[in-house]
C-alpha positions in Angstrom: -6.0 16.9 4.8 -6.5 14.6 1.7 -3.2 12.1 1.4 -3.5 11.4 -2.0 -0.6 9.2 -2.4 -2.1 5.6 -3.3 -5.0 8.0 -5.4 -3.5 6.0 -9.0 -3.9 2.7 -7.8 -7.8 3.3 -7.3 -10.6 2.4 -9.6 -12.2 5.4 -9.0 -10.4 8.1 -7.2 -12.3 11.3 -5.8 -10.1 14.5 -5.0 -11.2 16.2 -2.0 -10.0 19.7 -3.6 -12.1 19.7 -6.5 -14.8 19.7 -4.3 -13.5 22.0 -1.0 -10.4 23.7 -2.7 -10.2 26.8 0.1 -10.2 23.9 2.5 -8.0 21.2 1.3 -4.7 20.3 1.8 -3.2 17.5 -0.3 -0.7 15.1 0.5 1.0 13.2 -2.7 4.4 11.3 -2.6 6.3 9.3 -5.3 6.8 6.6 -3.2 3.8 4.3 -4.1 3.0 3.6 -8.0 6.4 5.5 -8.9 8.5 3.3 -6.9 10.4 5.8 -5.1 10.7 5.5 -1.6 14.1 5.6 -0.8 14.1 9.3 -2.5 11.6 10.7 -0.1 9.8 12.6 -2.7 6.2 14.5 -2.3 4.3 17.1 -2.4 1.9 19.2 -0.2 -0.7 20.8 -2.6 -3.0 23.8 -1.5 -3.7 27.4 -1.5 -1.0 29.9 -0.7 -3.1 30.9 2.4 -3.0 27.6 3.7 0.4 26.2 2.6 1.1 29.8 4.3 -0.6 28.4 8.0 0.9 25.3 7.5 4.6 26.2 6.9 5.5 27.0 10.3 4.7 23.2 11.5 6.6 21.7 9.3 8.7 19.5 11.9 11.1 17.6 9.2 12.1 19.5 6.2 14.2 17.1 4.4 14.2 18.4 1.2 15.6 16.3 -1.9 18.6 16.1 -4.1 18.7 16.9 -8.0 18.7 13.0 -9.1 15.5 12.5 -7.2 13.9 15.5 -9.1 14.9 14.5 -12.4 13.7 11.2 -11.4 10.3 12.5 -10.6 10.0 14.9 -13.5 11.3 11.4 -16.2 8.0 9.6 -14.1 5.5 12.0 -14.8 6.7 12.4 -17.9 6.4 8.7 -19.1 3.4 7.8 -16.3 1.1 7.7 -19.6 3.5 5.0 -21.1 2.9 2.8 -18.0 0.1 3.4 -15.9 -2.7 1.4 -17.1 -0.3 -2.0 -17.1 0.7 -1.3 -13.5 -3.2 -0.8 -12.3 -4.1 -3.9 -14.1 -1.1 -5.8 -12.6 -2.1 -4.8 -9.4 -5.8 -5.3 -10.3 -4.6 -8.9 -11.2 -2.9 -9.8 -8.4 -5.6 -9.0 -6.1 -7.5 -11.2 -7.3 -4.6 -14.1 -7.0 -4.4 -13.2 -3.5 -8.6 -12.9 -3.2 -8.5 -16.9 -4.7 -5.9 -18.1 -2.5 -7.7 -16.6 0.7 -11.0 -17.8 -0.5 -10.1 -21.7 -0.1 -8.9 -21.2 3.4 -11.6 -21.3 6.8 -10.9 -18.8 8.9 -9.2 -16.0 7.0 -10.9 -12.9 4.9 -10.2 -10.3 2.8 -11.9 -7.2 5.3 -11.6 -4.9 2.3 -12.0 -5.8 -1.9 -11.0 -4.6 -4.2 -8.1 -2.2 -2.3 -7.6 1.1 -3.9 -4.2 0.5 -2.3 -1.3 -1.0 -3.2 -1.5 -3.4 -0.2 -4.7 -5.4 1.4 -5.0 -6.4 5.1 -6.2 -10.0 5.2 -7.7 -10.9 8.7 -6.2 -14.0 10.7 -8.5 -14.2 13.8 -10.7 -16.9 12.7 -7.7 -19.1 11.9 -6.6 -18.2 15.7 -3.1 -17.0 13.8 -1.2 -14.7 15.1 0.0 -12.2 12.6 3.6 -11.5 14.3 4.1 -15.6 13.7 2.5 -15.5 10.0 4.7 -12.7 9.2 7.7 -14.3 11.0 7.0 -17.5 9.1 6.6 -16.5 6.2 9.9 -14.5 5.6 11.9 -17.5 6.5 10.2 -18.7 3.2 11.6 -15.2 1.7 8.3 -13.7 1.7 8.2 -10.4 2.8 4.4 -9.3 5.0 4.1 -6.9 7.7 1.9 -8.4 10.7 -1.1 -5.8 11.6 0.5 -3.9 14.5 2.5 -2.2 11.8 -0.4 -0.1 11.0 -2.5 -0.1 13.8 -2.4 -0.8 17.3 -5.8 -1.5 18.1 -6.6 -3.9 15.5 -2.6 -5.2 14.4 -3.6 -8.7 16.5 -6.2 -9.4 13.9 -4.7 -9.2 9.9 -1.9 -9.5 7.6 -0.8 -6.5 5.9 0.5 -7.7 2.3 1.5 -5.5 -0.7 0.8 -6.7 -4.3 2.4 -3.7 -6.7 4.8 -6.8 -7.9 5.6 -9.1 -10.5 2.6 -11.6 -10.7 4.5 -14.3 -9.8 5.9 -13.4 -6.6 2.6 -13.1 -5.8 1.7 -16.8 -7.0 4.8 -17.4 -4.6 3.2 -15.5 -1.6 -0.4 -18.0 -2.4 1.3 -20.9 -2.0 3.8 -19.8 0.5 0.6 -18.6 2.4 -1.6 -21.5 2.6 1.1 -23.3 3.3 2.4 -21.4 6.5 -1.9 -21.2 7.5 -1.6 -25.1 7.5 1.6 -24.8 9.7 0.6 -22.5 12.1 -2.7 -23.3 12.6 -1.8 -26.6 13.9 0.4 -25.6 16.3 
């Protein structure tokens, strides 16, 4: 199983089924670098035999509605028209958030460059919890999601923070972040 749905944001992206295609299954939604969550759009990708096995386990078939295809169809259609400036905003704004966690003790970047659309940055040396950093900094109307959204056995430890926006929301989120680090490392 090869979920292939953050594959455009990468610098380099390796597709399992070039090199295993009687074996893989792929995984793609529009939800990422299209922008389309709230259509619930995919696709599962593989050979008839296996989308064959597969089939009867499907436990949610929610299907989609015309305006989402046509959406998705229009997307692919113009992705050549905007990809590269979406990968190199995203590319830029990693590196805004890299500078920003750079100047502060205590707090690190566990993965960089992402090939994502969101980075984890770790907390525990700052002795922050990420429930309070996340709480904190939406009162500021900065929108994170605190580790234990992802993960259960290491959610105590990071912040989970997407960057596929406009570069300066994500100037917003620096400052906005070293400010709430200052805040709630005192406490």
């Amino acid at each position: 199983m090869h979920d292939i749905t953050y594959k455009d944001f990468a610098q380099e992206h390796f597709l399992a089924a070039k090199y295993a295609p009687e074996n893989t299954v792929s995984a793609f939604s529009f939800s990422k670098i299209f922008g389309m969550a709230g259509l619930r759009l995919g696709a599962v990708v593989s050979t008839p035999e296996n989308i064959d096995a597969i089939r009867n386990v499907i436990i949610n078939d929610v299907g989609t509605n015309m305006i989402a295809q046509c959406g998705a169809i229009a997307a692919l259609k113009s992705k050549p028209d905007w990809i590269d400036r979406v990968k190199q905003t995203t590319l830029d704004n990693q590196k805004i958030i890299k500078e920003c966690v750079d100047e502060i003790d205590g707090v690190f970047l566990p993965v960089y460059p992402s090939s994502a659309n969101m980075m984890a940055i770790d907390l525990s040396g700052a002795g922050i919890d990420p429930e309070d950093m996340s709480t904190y900094l939406i009162e500021k109307k900065v929108f994170t999601r605190q580790g234990s959204y992802t993960s259960k056995r290491f959610g105590d430890r990071y912040l989970r923070v997407s960057f596929s926006i406009a570069p300066e929301k994500v100037k917003v989120f620096a400052r906005e972040f070293k400010l709430a680090v200052e805040a709630l490392r005192t406490k």
